[in-house]
C-alpha positions as CSV (number, residue, x, y, z in Angstrom):
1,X,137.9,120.6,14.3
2,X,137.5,117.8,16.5
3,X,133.6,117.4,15.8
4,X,134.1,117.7,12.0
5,X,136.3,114.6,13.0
6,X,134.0,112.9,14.6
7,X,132.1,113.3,12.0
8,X,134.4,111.8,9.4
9,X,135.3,108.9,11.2
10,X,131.9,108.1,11.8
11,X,130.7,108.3,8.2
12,X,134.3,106.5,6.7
13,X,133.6,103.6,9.6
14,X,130.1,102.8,8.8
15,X,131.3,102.7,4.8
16,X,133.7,100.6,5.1
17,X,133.7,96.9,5.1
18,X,132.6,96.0,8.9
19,X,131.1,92.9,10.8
20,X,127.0,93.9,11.1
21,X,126.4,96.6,13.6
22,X,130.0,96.9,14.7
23,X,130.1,101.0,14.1
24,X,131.6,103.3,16.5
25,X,128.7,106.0,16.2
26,X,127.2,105.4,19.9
27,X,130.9,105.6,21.2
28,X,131.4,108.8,19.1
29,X,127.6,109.9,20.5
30,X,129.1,109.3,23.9
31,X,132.5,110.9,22.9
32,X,131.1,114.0,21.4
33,X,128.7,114.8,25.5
34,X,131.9,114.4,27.6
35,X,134.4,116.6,25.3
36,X,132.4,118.9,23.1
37,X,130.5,121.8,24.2
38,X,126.9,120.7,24.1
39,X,125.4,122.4,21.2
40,X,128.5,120.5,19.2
41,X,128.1,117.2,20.9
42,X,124.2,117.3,20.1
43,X,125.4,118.0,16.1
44,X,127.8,115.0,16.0
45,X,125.4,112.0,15.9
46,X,122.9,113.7,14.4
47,X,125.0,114.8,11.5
48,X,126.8,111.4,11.0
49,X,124.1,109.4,10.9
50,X,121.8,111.4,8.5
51,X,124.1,111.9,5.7
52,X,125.2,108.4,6.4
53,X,122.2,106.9,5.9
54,X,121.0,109.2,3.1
55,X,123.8,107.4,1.3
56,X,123.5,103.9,2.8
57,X,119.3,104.3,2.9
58,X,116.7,105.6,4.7
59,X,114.2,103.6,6.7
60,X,111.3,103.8,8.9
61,X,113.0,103.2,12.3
62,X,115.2,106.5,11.7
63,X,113.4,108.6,14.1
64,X,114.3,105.8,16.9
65,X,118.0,105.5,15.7
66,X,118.7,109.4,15.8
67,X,116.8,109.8,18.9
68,X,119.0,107.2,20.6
69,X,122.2,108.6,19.7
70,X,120.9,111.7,20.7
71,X,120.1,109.7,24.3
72,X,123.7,108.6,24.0
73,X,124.9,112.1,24.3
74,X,122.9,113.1,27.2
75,X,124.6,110.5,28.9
76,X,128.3,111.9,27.6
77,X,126.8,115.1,29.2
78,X,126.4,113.1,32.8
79,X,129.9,111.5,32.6
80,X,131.9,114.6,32.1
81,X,132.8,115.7,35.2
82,X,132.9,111.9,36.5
83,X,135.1,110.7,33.9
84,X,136.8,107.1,35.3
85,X,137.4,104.1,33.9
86,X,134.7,101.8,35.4
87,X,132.0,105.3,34.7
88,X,133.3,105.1,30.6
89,X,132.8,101.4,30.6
90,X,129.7,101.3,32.5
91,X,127.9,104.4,30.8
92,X,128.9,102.4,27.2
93,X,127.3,99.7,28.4
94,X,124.5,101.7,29.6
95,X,124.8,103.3,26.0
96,X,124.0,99.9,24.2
97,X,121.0,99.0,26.4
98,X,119.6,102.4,25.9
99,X,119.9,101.9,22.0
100,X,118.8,98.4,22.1
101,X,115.7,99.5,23.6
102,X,114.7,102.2,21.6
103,X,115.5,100.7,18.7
104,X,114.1,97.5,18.8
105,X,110.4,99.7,20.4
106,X,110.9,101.6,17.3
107,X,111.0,98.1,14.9
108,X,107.8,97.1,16.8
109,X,106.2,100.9,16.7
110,X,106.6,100.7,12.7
111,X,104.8,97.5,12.3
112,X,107.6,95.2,11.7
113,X,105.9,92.9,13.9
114,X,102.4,92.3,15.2
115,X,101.2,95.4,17.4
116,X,100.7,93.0,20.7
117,X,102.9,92.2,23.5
118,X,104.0,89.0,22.1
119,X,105.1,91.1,19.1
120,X,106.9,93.4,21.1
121,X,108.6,90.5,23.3
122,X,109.3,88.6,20.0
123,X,111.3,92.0,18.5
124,X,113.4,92.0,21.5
125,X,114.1,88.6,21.7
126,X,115.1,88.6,17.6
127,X,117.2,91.8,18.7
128,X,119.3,90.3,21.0
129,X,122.1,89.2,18.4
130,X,122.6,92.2,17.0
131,X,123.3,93.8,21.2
132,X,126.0,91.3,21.5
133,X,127.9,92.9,18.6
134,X,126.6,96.8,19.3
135,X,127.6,96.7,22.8
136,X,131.0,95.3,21.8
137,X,131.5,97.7,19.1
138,X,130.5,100.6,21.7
139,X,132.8,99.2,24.1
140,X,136.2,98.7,22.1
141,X,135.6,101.9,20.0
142,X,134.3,103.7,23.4
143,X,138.3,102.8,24.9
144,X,139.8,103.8,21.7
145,X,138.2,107.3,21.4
146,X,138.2,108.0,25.1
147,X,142.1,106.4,25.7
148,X,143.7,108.3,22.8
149,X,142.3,111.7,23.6
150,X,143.8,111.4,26.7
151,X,146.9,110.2,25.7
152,X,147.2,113.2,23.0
153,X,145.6,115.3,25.8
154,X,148.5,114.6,28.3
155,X,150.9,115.0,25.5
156,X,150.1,118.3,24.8
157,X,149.0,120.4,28.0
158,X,151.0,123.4,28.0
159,X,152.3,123.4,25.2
160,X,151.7,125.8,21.7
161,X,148.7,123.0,20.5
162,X,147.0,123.0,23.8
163,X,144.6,125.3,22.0
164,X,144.5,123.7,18.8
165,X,143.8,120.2,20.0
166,X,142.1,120.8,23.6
């Protein structure tokens, strides 16, 4: 229930009207490694984001986009037994760096710029706009998911929806 969730959220917040690359799908990538088991939390991402972008449009960089996420979640898998606030914040951040990089070596890798270092140095230079905004995105939608799970979580231990919702 809670991955098919995920899921839902992910696809419905990358439809709807947005500020560019202000989606929640690393902080649901990072959600899905600390609470879902890991054969779930590997699903998550990978499920949003291809029949996301078979409706919004494919593109050459997928590979790099999917693997990242995909990164993302290994790191969820690191933080689950460590969970604190400063680990969350810090392993988002982490998050946003590890997508930045990928991504933008995946834009160079496909020939959207010239195959030299100065191609590669410009793509990450051009790329650093679009961080600012991921890694913000990743960090208030990171604190959102992660602060009301806990608050429903505390709500309902011991009680009847303890299984449902936990």
């Amino acid at each position: 229930m809670l991955a098919l969730s995920l899921i839902l959220i992910g696809i419905l917040l990358r439809f709807i009207p947005h500020i560019p690359n202000f989606t929640p799908v690393a902080a649901i990538a990072l959600f899905a490694g600390v609470y879902l088991n890991k054969k779930q939390a590997l699903i998550v991402p990978l499920l949003l984001m291809v029949i996301s972008d078979i409706l919004l449009g494919m593109h050459n960089v997928i590979i790099f986009t999917w693997g990242s996420f995909l990164l993302v979640t290994l790191l969820g898998f690191m933080l689950k037994n460590r969970k604190t606030i400063q680990g969350v914040g810090l392993t988002a951040l982490a998050s946003s760096v590890i997508f930045y990089l990928v991504t933008n070596f995946g834009v160079w890798a496909m020939g959207w710029y010239p195959q030299n270092i100065k191609g590669l140095l410009d793509c990450y230079i051009l790329g650093l706009p679009f961080l600012r905004l991921f890694t913000l995105s990743t960090l208030v939608y990171t604190f959102i998911f992660f602060a009301v799970y806990e608050f429903i979580a505390l709500r309902v231990r011991k009680t009847r929806l303890e299984k449902v919702l936990l």
